[in-house]
PyMOL Python script that loads the backbone (N, CA, C, O; Angstrom):
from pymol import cmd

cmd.read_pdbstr("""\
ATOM      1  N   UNK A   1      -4.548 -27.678  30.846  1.00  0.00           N
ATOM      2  CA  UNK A   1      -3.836 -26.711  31.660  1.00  0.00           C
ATOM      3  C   UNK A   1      -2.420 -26.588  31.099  1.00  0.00           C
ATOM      4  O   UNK A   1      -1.636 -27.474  30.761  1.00  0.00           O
ATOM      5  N   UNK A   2      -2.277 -25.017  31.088  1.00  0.00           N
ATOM      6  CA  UNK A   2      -0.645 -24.640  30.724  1.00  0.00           C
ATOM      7  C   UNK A   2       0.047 -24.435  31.426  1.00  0.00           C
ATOM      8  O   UNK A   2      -0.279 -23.717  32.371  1.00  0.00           O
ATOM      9  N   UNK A   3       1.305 -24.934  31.335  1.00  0.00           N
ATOM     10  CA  UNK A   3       3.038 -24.413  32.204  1.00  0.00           C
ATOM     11  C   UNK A   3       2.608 -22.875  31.449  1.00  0.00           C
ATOM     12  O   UNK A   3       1.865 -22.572  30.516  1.00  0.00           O
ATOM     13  N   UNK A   4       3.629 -21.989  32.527  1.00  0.00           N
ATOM     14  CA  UNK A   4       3.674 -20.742  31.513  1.00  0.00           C
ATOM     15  C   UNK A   4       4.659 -20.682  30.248  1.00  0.00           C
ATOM     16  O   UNK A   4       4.514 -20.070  29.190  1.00  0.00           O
ATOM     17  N   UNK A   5       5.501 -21.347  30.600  1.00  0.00           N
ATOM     18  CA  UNK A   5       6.705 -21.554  29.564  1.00  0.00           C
ATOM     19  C   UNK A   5       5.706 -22.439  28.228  1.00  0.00           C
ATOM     20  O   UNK A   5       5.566 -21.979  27.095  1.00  0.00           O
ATOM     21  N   UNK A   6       5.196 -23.567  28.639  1.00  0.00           N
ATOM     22  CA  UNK A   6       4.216 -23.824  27.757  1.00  0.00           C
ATOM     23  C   UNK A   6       2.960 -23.106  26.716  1.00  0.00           C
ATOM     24  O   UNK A   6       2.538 -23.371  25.590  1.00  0.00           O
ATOM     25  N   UNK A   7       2.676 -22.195  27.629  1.00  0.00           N
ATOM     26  CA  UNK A   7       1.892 -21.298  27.037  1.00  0.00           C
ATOM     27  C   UNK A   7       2.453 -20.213  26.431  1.00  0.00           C
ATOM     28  O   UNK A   7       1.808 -19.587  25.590  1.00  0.00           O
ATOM     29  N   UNK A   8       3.925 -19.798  26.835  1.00  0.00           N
ATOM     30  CA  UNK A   8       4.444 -18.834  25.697  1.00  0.00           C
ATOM     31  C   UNK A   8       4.926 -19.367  24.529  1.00  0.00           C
ATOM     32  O   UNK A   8       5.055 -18.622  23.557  1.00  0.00           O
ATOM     33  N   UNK A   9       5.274 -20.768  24.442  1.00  0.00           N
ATOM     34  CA  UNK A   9       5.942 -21.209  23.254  1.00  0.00           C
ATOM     35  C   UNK A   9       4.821 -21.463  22.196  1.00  0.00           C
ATOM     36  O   UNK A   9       4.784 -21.083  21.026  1.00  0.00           O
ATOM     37  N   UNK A  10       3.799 -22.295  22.995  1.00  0.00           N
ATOM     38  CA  UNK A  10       2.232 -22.341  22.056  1.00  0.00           C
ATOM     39  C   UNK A  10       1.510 -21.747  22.052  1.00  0.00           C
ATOM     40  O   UNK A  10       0.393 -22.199  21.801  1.00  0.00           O
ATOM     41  N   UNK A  11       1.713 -20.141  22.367  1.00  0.00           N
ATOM     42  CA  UNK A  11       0.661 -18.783  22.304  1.00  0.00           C
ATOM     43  C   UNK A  11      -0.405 -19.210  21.436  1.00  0.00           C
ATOM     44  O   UNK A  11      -1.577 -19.409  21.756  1.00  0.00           O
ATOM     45  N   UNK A  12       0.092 -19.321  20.384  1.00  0.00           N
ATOM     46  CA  UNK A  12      -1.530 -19.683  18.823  1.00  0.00           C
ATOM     47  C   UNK A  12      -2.205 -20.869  19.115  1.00  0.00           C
ATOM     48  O   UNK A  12      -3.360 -20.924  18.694  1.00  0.00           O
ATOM     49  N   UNK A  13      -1.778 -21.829  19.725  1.00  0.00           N
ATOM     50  CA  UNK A  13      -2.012 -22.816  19.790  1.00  0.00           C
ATOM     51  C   UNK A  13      -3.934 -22.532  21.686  1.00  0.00           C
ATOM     52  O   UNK A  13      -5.054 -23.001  21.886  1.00  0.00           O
ATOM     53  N   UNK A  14      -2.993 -21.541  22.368  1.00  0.00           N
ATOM     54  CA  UNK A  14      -3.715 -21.427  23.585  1.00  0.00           C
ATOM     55  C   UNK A  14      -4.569 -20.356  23.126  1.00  0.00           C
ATOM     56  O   UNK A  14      -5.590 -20.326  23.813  1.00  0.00           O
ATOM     57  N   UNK A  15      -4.541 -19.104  21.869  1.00  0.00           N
ATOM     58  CA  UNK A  15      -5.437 -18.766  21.552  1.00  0.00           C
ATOM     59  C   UNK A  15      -6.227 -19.295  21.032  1.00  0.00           C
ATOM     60  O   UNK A  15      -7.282 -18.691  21.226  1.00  0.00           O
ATOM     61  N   UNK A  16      -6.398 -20.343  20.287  1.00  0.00           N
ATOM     62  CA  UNK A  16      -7.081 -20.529  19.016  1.00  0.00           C
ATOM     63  C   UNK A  16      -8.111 -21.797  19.683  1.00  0.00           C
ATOM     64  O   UNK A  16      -9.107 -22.242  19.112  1.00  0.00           O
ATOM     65  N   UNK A  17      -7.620 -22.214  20.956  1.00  0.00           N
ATOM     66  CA  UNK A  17      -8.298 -23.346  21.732  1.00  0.00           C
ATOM     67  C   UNK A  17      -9.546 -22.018  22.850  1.00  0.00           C
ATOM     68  O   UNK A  17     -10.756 -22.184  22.999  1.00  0.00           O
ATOM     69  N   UNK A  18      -8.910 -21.120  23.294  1.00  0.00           N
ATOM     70  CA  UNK A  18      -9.917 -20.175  23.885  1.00  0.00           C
ATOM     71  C   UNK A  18     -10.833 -19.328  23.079  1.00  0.00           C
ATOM     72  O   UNK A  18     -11.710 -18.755  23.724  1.00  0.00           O
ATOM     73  N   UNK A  19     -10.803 -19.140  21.827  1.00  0.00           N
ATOM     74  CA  UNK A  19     -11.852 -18.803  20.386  1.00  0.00           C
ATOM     75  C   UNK A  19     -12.605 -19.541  20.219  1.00  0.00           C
ATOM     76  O   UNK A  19     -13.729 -19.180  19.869  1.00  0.00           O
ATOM     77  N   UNK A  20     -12.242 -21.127  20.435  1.00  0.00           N
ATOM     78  CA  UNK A  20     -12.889 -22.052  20.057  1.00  0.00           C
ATOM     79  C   UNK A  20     -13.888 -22.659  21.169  1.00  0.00           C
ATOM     80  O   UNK A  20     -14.761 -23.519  21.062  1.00  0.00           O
ATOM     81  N   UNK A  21     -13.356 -21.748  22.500  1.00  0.00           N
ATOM     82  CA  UNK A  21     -15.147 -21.518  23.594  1.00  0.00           C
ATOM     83  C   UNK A  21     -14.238 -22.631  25.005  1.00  0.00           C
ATOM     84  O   UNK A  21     -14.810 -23.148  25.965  1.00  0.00           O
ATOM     85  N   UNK A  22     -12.871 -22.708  24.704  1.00  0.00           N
ATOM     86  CA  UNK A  22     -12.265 -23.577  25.430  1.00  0.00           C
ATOM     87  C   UNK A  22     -11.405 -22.173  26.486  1.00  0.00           C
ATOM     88  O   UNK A  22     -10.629 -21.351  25.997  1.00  0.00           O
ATOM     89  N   UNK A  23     -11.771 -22.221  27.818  1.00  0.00           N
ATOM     90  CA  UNK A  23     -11.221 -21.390  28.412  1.00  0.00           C
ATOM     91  C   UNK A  23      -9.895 -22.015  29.053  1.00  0.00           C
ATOM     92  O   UNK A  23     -10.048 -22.676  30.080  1.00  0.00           O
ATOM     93  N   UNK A  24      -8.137 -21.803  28.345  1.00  0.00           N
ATOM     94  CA  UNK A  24      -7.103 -22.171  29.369  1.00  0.00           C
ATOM     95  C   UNK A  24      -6.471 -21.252  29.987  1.00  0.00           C
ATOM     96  O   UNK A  24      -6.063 -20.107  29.792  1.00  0.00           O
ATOM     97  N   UNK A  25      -6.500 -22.502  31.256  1.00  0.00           N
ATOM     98  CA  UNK A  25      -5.657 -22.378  32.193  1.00  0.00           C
ATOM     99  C   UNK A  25      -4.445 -22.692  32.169  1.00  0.00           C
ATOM    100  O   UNK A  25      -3.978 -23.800  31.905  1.00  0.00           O
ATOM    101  N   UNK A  26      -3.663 -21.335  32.556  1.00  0.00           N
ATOM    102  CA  UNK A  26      -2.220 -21.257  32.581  1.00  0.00           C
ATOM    103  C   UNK A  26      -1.797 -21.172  34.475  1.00  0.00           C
ATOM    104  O   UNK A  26      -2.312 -20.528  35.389  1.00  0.00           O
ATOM    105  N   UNK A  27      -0.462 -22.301  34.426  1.00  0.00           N
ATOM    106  CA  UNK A  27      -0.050 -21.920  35.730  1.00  0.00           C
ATOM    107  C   UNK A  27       1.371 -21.055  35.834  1.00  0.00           C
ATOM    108  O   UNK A  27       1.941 -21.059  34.743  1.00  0.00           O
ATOM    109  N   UNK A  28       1.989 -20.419  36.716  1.00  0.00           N
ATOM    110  CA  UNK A  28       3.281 -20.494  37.252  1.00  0.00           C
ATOM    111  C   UNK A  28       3.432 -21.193  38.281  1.00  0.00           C
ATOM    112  O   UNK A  28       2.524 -21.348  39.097  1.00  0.00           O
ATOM    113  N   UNK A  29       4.711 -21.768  38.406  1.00  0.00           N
ATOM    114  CA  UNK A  29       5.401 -22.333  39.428  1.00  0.00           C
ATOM    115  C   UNK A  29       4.130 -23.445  39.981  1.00  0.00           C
ATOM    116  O   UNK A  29       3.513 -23.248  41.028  1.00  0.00           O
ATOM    117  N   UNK A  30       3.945 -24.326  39.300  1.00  0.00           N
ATOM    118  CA  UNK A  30       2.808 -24.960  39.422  1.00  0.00           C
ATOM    119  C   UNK A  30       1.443 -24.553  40.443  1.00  0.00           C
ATOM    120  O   UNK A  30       0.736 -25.436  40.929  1.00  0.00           O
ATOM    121  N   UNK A  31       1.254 -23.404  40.627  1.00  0.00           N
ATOM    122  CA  UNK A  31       0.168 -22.685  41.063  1.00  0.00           C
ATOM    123  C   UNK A  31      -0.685 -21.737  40.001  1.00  0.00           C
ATOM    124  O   UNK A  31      -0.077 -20.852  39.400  1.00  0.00           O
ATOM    125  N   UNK A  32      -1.966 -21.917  39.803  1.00  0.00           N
ATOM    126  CA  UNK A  32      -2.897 -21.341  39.245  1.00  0.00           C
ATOM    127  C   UNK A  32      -2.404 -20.068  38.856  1.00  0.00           C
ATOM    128  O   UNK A  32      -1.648 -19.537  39.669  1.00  0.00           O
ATOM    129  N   UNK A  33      -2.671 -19.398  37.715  1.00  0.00           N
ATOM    130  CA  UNK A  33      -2.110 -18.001  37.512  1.00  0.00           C
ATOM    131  C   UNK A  33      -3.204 -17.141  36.741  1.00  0.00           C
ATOM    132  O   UNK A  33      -3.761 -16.127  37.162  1.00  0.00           O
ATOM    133  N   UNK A  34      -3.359 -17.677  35.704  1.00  0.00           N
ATOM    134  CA  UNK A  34      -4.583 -16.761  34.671  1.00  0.00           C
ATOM    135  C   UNK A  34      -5.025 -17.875  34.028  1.00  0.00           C
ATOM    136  O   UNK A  34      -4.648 -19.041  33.916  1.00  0.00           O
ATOM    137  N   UNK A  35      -6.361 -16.881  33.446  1.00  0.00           N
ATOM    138  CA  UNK A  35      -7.443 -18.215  32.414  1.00  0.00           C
ATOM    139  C   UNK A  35      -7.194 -17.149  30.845  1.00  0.00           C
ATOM    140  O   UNK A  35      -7.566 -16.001  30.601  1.00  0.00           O
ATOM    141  N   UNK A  36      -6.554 -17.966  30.172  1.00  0.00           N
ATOM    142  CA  UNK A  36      -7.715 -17.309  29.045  1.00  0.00           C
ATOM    143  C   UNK A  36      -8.584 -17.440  27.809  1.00  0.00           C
ATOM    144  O   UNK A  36      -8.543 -18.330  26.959  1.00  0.00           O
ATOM    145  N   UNK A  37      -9.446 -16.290  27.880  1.00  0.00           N
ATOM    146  CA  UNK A  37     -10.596 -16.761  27.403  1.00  0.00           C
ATOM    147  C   UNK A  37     -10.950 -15.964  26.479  1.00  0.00           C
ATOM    148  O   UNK A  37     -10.272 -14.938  26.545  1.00  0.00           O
ATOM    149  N   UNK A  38     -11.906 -15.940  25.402  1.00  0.00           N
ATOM    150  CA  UNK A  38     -12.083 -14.894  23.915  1.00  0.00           C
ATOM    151  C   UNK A  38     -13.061 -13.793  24.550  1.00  0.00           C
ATOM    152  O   UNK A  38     -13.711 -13.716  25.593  1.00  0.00           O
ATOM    153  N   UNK A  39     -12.883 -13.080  23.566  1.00  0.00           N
ATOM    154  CA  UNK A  39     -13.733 -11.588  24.407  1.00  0.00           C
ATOM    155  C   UNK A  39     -14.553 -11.831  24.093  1.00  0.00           C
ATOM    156  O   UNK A  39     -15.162 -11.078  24.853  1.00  0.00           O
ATOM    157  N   UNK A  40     -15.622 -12.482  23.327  1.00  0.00           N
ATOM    158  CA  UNK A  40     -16.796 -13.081  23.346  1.00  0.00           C
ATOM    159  C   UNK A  40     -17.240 -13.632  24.742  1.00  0.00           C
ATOM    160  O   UNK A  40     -18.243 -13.088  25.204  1.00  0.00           O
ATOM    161  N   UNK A  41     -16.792 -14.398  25.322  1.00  0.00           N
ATOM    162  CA  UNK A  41     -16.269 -15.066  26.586  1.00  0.00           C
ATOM    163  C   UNK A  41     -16.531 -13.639  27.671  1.00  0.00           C
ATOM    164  O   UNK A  41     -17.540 -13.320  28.300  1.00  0.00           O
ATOM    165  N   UNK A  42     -15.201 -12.987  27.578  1.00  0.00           N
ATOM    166  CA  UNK A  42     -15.237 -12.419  28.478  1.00  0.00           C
ATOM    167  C   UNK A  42     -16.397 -10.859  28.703  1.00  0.00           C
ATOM    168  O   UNK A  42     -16.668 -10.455  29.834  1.00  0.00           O
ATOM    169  N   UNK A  43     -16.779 -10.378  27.811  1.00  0.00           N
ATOM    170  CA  UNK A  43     -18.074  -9.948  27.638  1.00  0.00           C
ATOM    171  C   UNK A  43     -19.272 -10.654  28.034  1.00  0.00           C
ATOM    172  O   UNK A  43     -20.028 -10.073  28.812  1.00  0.00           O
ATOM    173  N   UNK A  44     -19.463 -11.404  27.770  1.00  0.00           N
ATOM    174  CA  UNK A  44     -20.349 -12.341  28.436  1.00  0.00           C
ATOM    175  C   UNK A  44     -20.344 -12.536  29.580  1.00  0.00           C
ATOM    176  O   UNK A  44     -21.418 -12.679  30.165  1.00  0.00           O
ATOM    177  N   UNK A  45     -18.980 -12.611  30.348  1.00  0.00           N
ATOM    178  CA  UNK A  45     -18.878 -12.270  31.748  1.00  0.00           C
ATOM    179  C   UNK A  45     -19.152 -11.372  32.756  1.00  0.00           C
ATOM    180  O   UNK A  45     -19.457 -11.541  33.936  1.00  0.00           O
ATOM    181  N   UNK A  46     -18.913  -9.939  31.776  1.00  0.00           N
ATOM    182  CA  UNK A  46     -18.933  -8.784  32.130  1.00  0.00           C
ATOM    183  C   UNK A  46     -20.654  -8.576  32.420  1.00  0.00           C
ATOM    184  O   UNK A  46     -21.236  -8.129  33.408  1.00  0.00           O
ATOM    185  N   UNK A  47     -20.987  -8.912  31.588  1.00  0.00           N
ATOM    186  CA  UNK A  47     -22.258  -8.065  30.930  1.00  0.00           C
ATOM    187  C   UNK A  47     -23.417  -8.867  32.656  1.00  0.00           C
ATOM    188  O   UNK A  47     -24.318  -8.357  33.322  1.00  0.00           O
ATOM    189  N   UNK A  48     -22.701 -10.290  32.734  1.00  0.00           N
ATOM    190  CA  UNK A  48     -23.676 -10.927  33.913  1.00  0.00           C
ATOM    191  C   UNK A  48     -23.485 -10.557  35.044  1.00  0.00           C
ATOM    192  O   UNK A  48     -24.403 -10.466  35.859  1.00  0.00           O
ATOM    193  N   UNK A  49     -22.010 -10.218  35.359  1.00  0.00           N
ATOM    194  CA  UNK A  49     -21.819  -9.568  36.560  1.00  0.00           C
ATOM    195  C   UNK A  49     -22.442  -8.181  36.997  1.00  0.00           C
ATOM    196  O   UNK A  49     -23.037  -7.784  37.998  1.00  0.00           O
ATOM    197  N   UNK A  50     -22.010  -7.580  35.704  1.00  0.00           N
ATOM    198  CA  UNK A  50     -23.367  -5.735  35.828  1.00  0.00           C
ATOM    199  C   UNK A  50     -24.422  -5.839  35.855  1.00  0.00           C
ATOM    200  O   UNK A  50     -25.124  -5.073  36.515  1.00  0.00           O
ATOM    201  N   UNK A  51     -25.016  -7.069  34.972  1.00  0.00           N
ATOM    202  CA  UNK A  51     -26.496  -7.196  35.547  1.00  0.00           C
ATOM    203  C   UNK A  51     -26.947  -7.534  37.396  1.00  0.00           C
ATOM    204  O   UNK A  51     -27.955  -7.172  38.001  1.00  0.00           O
ATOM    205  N   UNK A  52     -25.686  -8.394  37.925  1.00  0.00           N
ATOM    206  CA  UNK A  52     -26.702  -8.724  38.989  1.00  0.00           C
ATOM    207  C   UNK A  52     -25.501  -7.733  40.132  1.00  0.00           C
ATOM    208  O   UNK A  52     -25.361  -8.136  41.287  1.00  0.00           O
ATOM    209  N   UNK A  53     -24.787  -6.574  39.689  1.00  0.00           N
ATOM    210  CA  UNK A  53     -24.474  -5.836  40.346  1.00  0.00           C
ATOM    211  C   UNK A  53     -25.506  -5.172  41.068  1.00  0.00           C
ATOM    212  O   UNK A  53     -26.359  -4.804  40.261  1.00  0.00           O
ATOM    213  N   UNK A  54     -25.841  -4.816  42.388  1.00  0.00           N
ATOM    214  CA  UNK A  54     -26.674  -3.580  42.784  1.00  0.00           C
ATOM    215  C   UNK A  54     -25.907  -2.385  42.315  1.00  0.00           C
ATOM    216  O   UNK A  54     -24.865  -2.440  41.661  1.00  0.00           O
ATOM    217  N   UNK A  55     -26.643  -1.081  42.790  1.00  0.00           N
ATOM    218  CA  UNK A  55     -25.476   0.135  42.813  1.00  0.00           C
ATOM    219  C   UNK A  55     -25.394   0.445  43.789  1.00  0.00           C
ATOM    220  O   UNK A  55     -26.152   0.013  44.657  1.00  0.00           O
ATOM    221  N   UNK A  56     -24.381   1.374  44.047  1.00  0.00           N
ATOM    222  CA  UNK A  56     -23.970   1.648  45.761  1.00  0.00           C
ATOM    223  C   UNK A  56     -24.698   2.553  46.552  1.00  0.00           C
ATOM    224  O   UNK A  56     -24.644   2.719  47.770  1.00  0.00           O
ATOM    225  N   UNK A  57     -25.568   3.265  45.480  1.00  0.00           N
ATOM    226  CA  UNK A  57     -26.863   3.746  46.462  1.00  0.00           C
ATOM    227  C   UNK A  57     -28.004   2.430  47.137  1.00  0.00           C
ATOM    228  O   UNK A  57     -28.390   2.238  48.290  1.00  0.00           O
ATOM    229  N   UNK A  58     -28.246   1.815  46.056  1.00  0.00           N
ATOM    230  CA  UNK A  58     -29.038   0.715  46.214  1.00  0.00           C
ATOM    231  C   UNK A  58     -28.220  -0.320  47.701  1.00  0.00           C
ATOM    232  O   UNK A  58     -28.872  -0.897  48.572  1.00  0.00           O
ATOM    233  N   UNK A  59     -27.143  -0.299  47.629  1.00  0.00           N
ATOM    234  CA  UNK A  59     -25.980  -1.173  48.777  1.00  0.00           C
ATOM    235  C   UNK A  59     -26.216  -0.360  50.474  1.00  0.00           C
ATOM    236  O   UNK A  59     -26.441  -0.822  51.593  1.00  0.00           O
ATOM    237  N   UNK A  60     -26.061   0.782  50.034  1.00  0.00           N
ATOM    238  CA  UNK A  60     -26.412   1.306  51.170  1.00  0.00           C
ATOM    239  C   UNK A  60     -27.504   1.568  51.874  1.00  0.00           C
ATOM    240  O   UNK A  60     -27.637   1.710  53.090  1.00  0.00           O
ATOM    241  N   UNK A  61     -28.642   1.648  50.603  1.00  0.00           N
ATOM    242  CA  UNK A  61     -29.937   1.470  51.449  1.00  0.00           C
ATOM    243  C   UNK A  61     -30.488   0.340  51.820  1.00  0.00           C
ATOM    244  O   UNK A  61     -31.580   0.492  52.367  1.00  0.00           O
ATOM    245  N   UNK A  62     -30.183  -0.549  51.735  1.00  0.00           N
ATOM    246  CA  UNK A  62     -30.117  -1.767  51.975  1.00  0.00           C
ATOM    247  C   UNK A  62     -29.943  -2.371  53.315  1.00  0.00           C
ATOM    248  O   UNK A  62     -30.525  -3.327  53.828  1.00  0.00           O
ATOM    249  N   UNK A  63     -28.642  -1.292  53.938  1.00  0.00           N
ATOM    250  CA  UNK A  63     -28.427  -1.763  55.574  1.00  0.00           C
ATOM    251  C   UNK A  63     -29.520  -1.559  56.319  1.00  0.00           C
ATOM    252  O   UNK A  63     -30.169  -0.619  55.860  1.00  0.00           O
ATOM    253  N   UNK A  64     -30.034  -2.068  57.335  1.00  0.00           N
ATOM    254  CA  UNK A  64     -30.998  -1.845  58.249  1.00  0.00           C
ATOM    255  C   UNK A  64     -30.619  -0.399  59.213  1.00  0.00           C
ATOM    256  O   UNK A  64     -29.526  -0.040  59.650  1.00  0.00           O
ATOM    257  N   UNK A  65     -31.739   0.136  59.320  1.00  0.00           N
ATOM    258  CA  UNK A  65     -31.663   1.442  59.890  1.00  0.00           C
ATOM    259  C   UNK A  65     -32.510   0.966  61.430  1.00  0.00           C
ATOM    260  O   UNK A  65     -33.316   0.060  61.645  1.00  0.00           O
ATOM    261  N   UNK A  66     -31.981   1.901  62.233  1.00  0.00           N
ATOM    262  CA  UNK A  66     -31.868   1.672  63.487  1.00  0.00           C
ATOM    263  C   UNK A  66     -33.537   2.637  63.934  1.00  0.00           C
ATOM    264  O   UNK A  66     -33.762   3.735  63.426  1.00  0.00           O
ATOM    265  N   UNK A  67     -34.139   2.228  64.540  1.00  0.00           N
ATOM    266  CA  UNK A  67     -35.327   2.578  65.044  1.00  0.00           C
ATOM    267  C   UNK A  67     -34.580   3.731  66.454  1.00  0.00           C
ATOM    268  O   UNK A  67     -33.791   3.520  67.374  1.00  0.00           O
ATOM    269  N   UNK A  68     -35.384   5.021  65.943  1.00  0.00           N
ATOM    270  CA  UNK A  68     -34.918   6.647  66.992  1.00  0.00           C
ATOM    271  C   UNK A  68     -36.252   6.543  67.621  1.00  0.00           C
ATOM    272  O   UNK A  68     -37.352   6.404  67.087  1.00  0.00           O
ATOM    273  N   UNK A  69     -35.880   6.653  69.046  1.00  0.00           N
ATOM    274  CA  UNK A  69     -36.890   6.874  69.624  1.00  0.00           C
ATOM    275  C   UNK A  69     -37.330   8.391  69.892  1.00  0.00           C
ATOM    276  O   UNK A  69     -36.598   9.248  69.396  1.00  0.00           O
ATOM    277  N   UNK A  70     -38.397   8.799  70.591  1.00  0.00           N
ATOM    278  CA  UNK A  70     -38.169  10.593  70.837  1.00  0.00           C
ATOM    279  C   UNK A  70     -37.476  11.338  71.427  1.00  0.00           C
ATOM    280  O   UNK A  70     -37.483  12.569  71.453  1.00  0.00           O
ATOM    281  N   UNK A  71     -36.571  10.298  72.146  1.00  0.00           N
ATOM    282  CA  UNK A  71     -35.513  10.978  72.919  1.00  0.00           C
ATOM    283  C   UNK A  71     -33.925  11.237  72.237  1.00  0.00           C
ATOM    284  O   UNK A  71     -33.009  11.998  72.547  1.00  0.00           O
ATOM    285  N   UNK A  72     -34.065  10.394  71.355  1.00  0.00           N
ATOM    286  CA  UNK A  72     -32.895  10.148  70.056  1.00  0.00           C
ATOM    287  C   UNK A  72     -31.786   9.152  70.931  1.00  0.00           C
ATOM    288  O   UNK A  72     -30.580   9.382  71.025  1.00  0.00           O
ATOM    289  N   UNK A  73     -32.275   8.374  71.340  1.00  0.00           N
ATOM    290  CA  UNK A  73     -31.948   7.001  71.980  1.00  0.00           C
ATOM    291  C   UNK A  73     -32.662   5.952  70.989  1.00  0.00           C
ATOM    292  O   UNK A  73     -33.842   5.758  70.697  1.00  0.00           O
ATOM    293  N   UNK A  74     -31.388   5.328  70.575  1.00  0.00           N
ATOM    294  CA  UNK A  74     -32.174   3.767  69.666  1.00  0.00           C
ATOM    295  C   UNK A  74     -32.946   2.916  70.508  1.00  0.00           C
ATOM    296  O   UNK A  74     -33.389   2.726  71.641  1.00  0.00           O
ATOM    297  N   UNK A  75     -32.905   2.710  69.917  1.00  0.00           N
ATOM    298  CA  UNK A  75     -34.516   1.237  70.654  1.00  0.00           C
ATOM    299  C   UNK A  75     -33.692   0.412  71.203  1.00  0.00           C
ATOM    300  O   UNK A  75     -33.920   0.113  72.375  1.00  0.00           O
ATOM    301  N   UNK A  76     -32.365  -0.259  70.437  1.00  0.00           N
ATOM    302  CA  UNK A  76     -31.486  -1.105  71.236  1.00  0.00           C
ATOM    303  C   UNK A  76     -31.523  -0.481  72.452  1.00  0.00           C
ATOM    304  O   UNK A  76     -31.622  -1.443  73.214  1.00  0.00           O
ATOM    305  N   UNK A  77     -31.505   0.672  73.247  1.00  0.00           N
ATOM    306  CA  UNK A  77     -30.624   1.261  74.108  1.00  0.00           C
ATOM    307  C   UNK A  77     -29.131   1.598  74.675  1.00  0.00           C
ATOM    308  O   UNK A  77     -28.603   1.849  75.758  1.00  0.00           O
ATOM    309  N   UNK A  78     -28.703   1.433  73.078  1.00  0.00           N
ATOM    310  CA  UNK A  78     -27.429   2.241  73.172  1.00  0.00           C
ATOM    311  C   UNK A  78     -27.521   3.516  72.633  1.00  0.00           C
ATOM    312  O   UNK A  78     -28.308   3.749  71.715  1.00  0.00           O
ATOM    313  N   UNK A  79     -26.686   4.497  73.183  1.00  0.00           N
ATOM    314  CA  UNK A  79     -27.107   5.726  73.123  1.00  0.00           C
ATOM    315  C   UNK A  79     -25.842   6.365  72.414  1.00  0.00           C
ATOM    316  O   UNK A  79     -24.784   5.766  72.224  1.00  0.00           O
ATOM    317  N   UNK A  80     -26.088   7.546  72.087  1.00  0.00           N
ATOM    318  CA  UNK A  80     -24.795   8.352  71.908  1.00  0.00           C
ATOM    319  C   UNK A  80     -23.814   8.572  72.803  1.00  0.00           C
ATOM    320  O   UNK A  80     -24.253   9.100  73.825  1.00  0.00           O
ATOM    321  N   UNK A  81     -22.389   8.324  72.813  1.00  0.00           N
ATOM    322  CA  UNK A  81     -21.443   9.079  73.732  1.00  0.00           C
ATOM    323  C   UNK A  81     -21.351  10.299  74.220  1.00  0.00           C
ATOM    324  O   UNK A  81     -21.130  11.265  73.489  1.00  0.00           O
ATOM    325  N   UNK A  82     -21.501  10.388  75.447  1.00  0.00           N
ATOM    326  CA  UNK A  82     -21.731  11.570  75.692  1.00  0.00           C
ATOM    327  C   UNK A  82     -19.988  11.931  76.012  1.00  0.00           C
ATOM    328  O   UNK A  82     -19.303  11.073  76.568  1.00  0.00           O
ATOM    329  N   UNK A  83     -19.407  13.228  75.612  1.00  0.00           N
ATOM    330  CA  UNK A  83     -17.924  13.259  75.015  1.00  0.00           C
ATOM    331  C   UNK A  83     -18.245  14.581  75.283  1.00  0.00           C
ATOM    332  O   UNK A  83     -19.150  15.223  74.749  1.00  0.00           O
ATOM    333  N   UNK A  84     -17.281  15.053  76.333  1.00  0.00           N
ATOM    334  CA  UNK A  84     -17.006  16.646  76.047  1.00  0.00           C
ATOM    335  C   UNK A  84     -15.652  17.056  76.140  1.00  0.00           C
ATOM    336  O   UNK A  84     -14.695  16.649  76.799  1.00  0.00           O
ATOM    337  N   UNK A  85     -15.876  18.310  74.999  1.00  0.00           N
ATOM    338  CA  UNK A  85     -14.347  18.617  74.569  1.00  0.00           C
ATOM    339  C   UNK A  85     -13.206  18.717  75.561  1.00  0.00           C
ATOM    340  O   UNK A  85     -13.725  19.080  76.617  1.00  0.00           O
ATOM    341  N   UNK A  86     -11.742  18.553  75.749  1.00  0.00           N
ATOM    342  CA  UNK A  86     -10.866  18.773  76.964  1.00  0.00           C
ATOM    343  C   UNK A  86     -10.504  20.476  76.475  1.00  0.00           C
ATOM    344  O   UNK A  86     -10.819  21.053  75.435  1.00  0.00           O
ATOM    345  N   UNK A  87      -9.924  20.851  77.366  1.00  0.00           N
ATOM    346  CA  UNK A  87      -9.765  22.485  77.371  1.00  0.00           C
ATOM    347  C   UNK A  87      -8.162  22.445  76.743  1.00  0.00           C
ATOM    348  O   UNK A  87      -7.256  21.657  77.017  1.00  0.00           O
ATOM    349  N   UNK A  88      -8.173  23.391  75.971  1.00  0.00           N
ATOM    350  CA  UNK A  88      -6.860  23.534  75.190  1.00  0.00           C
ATOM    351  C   UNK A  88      -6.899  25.154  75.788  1.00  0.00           C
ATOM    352  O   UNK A  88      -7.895  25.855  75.962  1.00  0.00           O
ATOM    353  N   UNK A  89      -5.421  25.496  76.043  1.00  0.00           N
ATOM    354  CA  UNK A  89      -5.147  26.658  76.112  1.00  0.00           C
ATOM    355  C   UNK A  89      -3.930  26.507  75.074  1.00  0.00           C
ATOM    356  O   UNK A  89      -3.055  25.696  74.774  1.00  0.00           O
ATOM    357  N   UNK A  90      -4.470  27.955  74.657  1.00  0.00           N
ATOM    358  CA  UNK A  90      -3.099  28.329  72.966  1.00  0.00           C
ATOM    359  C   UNK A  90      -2.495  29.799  73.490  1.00  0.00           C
ATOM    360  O   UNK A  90      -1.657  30.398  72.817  1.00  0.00           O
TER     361      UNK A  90
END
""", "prot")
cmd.dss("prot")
cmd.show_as("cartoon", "prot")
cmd.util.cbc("prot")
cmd.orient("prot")
């Protein structure tokens, strides 16, 4: 793990260790900040996350759909609001 000040003075030193399949970690202010890692690496990352991405059609069909009865009352028995407009005079 790198100080950031550490990691700017040994830039070649923190690349050439993340080429070499070693992913560092750099902090600020002794809190976690960035990793880094070779684009070999990070392609490899990419490529697993899009695989087990759904798509957002696929996300949405996914939610459970609510059973309409013939009255267009859900089965839960909650119903639509019944809401009527207030009168505007213009």
């Amino acid at each position: 793990m790198w100080t950031l000040q550490d990691a700017k003075n040994r830039f070649s030193a923190v690349v050439e260790a993340a080429l070499a399949g070693v992913p560092q970690e750099v902090t600020r202010r002794g809190k976690p900040a960035v990793v880094v890692l070779s684009a070999d690496d990070y392609r490899r990352l990419l490529k697993g996350a899009a695989a087990a991405r759904e798509s957002f059609a696929e996300h949405l069909l996914a939610f459970p759909a609510p059973e309409i009865e013939a009255s267009g009352i859900e089965a839960t028995g909650i119903g639509r609001a019944e809401v009527r407009p207030r009168d505007v005079r213009f």
